[in-house]
N, C-alpha and C positions, 0 to 999 in steps of 0.2 A: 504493500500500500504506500509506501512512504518512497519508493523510485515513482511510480506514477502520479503522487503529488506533485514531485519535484518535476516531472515532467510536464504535467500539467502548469505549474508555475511558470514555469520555464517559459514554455509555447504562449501563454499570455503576456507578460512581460515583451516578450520578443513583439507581438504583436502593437502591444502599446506602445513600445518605447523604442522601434525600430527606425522611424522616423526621424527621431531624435538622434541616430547617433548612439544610440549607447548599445553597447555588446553586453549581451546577454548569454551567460556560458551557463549549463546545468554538471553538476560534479556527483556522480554514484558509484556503486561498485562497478556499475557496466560501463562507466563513460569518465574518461580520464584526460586531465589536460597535464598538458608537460606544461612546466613553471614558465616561460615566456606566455603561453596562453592564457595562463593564469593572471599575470599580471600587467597582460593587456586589456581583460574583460574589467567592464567596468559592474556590472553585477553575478553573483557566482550565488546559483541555487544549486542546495548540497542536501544527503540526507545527514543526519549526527553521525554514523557510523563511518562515512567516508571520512567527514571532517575529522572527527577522532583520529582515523588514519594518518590524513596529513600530517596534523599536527604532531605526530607521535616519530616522523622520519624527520630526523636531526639535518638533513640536507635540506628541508621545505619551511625551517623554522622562521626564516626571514619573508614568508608571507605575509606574516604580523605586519611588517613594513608599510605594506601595501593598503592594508584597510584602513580605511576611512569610518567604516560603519561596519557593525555586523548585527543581523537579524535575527532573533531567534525564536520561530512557531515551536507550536506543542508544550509551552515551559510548564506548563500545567501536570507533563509528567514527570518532573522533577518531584522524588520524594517517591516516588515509585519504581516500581521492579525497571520499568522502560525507561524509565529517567535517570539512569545511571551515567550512560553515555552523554547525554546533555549536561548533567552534571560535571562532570572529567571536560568537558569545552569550556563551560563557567569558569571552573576555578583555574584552568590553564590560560585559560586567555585575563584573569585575575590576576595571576601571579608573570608574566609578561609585563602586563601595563605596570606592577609596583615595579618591577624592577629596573624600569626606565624612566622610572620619578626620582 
């Protein structure tokens, strides 16, 4: 369910925001962008589990660089079985921003 969100996201984004110029990249376990793609897209819909991923390869750690923003659906299953992996992004991407303060 959560690739076909992301895919669904994806495809509307693209649609609304194609006009404009802004690159809309979608990140799952089936669809993978090499770090140049990465930080040319200016929106990146992911599910937690990829993100996880990324974050977790010590070569991709300087994506942090790159965002400006990051979104987070679902946060509602934080605190739950499924809300673990979102949890592990929260406090990773927590513990990044302190230590660049």
């Amino acid at each position: 369910p959560m690739k076909a969100l992301v895919l669904e996201i994806t495809n509307n984004l693209k649609t609304w925001l194609s006009y404009l110029g802004i690159d809309v990249r979608e990140m799952t376990g089936e669809s993978e962008l090499k770090i140049e793609e990465f930080n040319q897209a200016t929106i990146i819909v992911s599910t937690p589990e990829k993100w996880n991923l990324l974050q977790r390869k010590s070569y991709e750690k300087t994506v942090y660089w790159y965002i400006d923003l990051l979104i987070i659906d679902e946060v509602h299953m934080i605190g739950e079985q499924r809300g673990v992996v979102l949890e592990e992004i929260v406090t990773w991407i927590h513990s990044i921003e302190n230590s660049y303060q």
